[in-house]
ROKOLMAR-132950 format. One record per residue (C-alpha): residue in three letters; z, y negated, x negated. Coordinates in steps of 0.02 Angstrom, whole numbers, plus 32768, in hexadecimal, padded with zeros to 4 digits. Layout:
<nudrens>
> code, Z, Y, X
> ALA, Z, Y, X
...
</nudrens>
This chain:
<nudrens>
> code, Z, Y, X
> UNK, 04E8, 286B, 72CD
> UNK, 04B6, 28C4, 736F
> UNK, 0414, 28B4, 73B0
> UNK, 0408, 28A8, 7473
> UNK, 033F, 28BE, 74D9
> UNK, 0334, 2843, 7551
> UNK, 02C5, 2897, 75E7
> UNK, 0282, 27CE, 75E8
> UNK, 026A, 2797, 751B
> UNK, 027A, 282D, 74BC
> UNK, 02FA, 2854, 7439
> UNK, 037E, 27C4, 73F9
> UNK, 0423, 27BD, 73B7
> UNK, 04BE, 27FF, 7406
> UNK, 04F2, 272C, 73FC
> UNK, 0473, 2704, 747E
> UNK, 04CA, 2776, 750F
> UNK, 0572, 276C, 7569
> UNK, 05B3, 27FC, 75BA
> UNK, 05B2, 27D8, 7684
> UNK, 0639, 2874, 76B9
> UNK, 05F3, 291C, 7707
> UNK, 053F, 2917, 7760
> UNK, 052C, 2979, 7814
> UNK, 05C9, 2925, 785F
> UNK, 0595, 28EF, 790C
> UNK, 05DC, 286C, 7964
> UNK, 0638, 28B9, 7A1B
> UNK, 05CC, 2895, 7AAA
> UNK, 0667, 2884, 7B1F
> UNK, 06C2, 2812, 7A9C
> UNK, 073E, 27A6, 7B24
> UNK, 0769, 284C, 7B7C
> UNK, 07AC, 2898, 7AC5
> UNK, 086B, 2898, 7AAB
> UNK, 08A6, 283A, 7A12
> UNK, 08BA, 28D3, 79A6
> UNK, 0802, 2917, 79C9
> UNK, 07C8, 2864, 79A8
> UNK, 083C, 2870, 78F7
> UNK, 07EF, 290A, 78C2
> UNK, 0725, 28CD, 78EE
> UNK, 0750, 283A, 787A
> UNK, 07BD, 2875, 77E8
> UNK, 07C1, 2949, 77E0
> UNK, 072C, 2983, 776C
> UNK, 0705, 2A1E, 7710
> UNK, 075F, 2A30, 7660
> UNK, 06CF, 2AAF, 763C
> UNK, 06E9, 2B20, 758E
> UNK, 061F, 2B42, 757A
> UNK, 058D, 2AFF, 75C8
> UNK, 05AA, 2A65, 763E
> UNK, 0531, 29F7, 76A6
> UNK, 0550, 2947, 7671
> UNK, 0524, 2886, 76A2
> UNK, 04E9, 2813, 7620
> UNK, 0494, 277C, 760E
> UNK, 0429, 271F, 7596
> UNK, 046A, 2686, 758F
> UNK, 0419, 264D, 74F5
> UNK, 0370, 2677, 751D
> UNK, 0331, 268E, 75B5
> UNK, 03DD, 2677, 761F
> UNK, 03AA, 271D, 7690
> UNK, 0428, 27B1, 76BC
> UNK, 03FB, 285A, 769B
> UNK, 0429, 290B, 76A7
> UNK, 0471, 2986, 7612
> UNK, 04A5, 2A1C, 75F3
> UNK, 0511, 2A29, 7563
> UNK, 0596, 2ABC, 7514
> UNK, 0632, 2A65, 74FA
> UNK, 064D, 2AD6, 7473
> UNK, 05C0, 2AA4, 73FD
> UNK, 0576, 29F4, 7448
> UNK, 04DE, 2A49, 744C
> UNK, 0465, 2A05, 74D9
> UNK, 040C, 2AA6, 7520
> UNK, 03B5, 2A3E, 75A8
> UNK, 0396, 299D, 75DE
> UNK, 0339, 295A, 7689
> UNK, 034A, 28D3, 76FC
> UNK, 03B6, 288D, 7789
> UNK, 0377, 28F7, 782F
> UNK, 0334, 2989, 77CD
> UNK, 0394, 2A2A, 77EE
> UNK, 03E3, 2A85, 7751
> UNK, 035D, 2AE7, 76E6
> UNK, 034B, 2B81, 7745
> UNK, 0358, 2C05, 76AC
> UNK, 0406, 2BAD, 7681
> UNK, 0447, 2BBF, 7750
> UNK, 044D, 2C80, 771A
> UNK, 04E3, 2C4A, 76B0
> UNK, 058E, 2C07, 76D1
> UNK, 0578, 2B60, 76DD
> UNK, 05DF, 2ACF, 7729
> UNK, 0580, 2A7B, 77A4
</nudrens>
């Protein structure tokens, strides 16, 4: 079973967490103004990232908080974890990294 560190209570069971999509997507400030397609693409076009990603997830069965990961696809190895309004570690920005 994977273990996942919640930045709030520590480290728990993968079972605890759902996965809540790619973190840093921000929401268009001019949102009426955009035309249907670039209002498709903010809602369902994400990164399909081979390597490390930035990821949403949540712990609902604990605290019920969303937090920040970075994770390599590759291995589902967590190299970092942080919260909601923290920027990306700054020795992983150096990196390729989907954000």
């Amino acid at each position: 079973m994977l273990l996942i560190e919640c930045p709030y209570c520590g480290e728990r069971p993968e079972l605890e967490f759902v996965y809540g999509g790619q973190a840093h997507i921000a929401r268009p400030q001019n949102a009426p103004d955009l035309s249907a397609q670039a209002w498709s693409d903010y809602l369902y076009q994400r990164d399909n990232t081979k390597g490390i990603h930035a990821e949403r997830w949540r712990h609902t069965h604990g605290c019920g908080r969303f937090f920040n990961a970075l994770r390599d696809t590759t291995t589902d190895h967590f190299i970092a974890i942080y919260k909601v309004g923290e920027a990306a570690p700054a020795a992983l920005k150096t990196r390729k990294v989907a954000l």
